[in-house]
C-alpha positions, 0 to 999 in steps of 0.5 A: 655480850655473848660470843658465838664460842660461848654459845656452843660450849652451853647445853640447850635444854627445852623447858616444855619437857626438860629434854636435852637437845644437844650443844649448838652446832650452827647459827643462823643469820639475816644479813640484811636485818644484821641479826641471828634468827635460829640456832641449829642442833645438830642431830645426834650420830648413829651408831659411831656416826657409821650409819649417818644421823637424825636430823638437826632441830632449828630452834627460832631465836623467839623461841629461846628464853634464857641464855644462862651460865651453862645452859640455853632455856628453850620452849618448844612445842612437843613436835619440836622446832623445825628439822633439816637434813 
């Protein structure tokens, strides 16, 4: 088992192109089914956070393909996954 806390602290890194996308910021859940369904980066700050951000990437639970000791392994496609404002 894996803790939401754990979660965060682990870099997520996409094995399609070995780019950093950042630490898990948000997790997405069906409270119906009682699972997560996608986990959200968020988008990195501008200019010491003055002039906002870019958008988060929404990363589908499918798509993540190894939750290691200090890194989450994603494929994601070069457009990436979903983003969100």
């Amino acid at each position: 088992m894996v803790k939401t806390s754990e979660l965060r602290m682990k870099d997520v890194i996409n094995v399609v192109d070995g780019r950093r996308l950042g630490l898990i910021g948000d997790l997405e859940l069906d409270l119906e089914k009682g699972r997560v369904t996608s986990v959200v980066v968020p988008g990195i700050s501008r200019f010491l956070g003055l002039f906002g951000r870019d958008r988060d990437t929404v990363i589908e639970w499918e798509q993540i393909q190894k939750i290691g000791q200090d890194v989450i392994l994603v494929e994601m496609s070069a457009g990436g996954g979903q983003s969100s404002s």
